[in-house]
N, C-alpha and C positions, 0 to 999 in steps of 0.2 A: 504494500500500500504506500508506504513511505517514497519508496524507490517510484514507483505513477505519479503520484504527485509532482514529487520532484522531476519527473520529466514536461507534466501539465506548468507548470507557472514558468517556465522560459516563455511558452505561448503566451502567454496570460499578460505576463509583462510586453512581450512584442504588442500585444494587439492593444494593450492600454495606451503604446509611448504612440503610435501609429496614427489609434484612432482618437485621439484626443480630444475624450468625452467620456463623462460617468456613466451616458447607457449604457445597458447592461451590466451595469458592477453594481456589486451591495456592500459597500463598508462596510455592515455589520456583521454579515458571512464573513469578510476578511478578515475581520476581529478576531473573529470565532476561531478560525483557521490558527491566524497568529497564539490565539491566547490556547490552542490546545495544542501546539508545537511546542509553546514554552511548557506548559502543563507537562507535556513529553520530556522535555529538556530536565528537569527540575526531578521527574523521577526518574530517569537514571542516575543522575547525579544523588540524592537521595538514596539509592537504593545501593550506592558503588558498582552501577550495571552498566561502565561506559562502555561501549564495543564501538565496531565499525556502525549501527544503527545510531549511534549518537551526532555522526559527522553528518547525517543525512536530513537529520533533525534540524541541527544548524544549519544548512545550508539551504533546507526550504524554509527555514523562520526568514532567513535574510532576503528571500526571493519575493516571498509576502512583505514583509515589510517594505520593499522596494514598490510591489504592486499598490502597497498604502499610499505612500508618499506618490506613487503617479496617477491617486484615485485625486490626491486635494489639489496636486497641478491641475488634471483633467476638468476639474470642479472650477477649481480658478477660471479656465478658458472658457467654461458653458458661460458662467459669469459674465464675465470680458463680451462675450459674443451675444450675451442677453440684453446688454447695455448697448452694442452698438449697434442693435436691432430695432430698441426702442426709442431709437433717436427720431 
C-alpha cells in the first residue's frame, strides 16, 4: 500500500503544479493523508520498528506535504483569477 501510494503523489503533484487550480483536490483528504503518514511515522519510531517501510513513510509524508503547499499556491491563483474576473 505504502509503496502505491508513493508511486500515486508524483502524479498528484504533477497534475497540481500543471493545473493550477484546487478543482478537484480536498485539503482535508490531504490532511488526512498527511496526519496518518505521520501517525505511521511516530509508531515505528515508538514501537523501535524502523525498517526499510519507514523510509517510504517519509518520503510520501514529504510528497503530501509538497501536494499541501501547491493546494494554497493553487488557491492563491483561483483567487488572483477570481478578482481579475470580477473586474
Amino acid at each position: 500500500m505504502v509503496v502505491l501510494f508513493g508511486i500515486s503523489w508524483p502524479t498528484s503533484i504533477v497534475k497540481s503544479w500543471k493545473s493550477r487550480t484546487t478543482r478537484g483536490k480536498s485539503l482535508v483528504f490531504l490532511c488526512c493523508i498527511f496526519t496518518g503518514y505521520i501517525c505511521g511515522i511516530v509508531s515505528k519510531i515508538t514501537a523501535s520498528n524502523i525498517t526499510y517501510v519507514f523510509v517510504f513513510y517519509v518520503i510520501n509524508l514529504v510528497m503530501v506535504g509538497i501536494d499541501i503547499c501547491l493546494y494554497f499556491r493553487n488557491r492563491a491563483l483561483d483567487r488572483a483569477r477570481a478578482a481579475a474576473e470580477s473586474r
